[in-house]
C-alpha positions as CSV (number, residue, x, y, z in Angstrom):
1,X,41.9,85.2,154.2
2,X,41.4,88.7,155.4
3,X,39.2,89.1,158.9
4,X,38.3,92.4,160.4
5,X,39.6,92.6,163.9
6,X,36.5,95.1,165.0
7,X,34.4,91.9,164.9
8,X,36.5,89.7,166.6
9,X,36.6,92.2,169.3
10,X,33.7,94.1,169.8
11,X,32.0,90.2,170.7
12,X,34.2,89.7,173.4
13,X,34.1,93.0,175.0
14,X,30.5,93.4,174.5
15,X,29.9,89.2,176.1
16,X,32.5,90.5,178.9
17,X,31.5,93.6,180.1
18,X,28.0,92.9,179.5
19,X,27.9,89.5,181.7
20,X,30.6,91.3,184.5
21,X,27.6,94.8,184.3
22,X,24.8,91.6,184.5
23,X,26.7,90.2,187.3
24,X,27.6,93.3,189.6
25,X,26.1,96.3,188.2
26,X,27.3,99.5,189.2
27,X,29.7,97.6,191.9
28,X,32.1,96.8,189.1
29,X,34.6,99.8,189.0
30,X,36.3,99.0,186.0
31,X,37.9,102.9,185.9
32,X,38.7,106.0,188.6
33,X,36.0,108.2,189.8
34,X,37.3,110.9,187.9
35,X,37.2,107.9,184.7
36,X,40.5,109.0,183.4
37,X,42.3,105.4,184.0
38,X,41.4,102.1,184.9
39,X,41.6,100.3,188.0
40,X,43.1,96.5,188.2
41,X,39.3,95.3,187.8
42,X,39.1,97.3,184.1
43,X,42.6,96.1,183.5
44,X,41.6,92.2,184.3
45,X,38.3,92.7,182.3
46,X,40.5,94.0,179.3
47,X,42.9,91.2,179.6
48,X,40.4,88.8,179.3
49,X,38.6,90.5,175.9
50,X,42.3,90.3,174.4
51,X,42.9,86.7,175.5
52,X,38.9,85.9,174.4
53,X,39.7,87.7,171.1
54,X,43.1,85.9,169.9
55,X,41.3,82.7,170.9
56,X,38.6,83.6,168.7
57,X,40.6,84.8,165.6
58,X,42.9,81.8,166.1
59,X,40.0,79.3,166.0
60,X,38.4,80.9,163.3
61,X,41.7,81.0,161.2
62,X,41.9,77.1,161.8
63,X,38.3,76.6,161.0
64,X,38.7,78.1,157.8
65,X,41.8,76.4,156.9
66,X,40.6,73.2,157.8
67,X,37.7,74.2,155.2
68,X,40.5,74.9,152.8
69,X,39.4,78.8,151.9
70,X,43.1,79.8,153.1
């Protein structure tokens, strides 16, 4: 079965950032002043969407072969 990545990781990144911005607003400085690379914060926060996102396409992949549709 055929996913499209965007979706599996647009939800994490929007559930991550969006919770972390909810949580500490503009005290969260996920990139440099001049915004041209990210600090460890950013880098932590986008280790998390990739570990959230191969979590999700893994369990959805088992889901749907437990269903028997791959």
């Amino acid at each position: 079965m055929s996913y499209q990545l965007r979706v599996f990781a647009l939800v994490p990144l929007c559930l991550v950032f969006g919770l972390i911005f909810l949580l500490f607003g503009e005290r969260f400085e996920y990139r440099t002043p001049d915004h041209k690379n990210l600090t460890a914060a950013g880098w932590i926060a986008l280790a998390i969407v990739a570990a959230l996102t191969a979590m999700g396409w893994w369990w959805f992949d088992q889901q749907f072969a437990a269903l028997g549709y791959v």
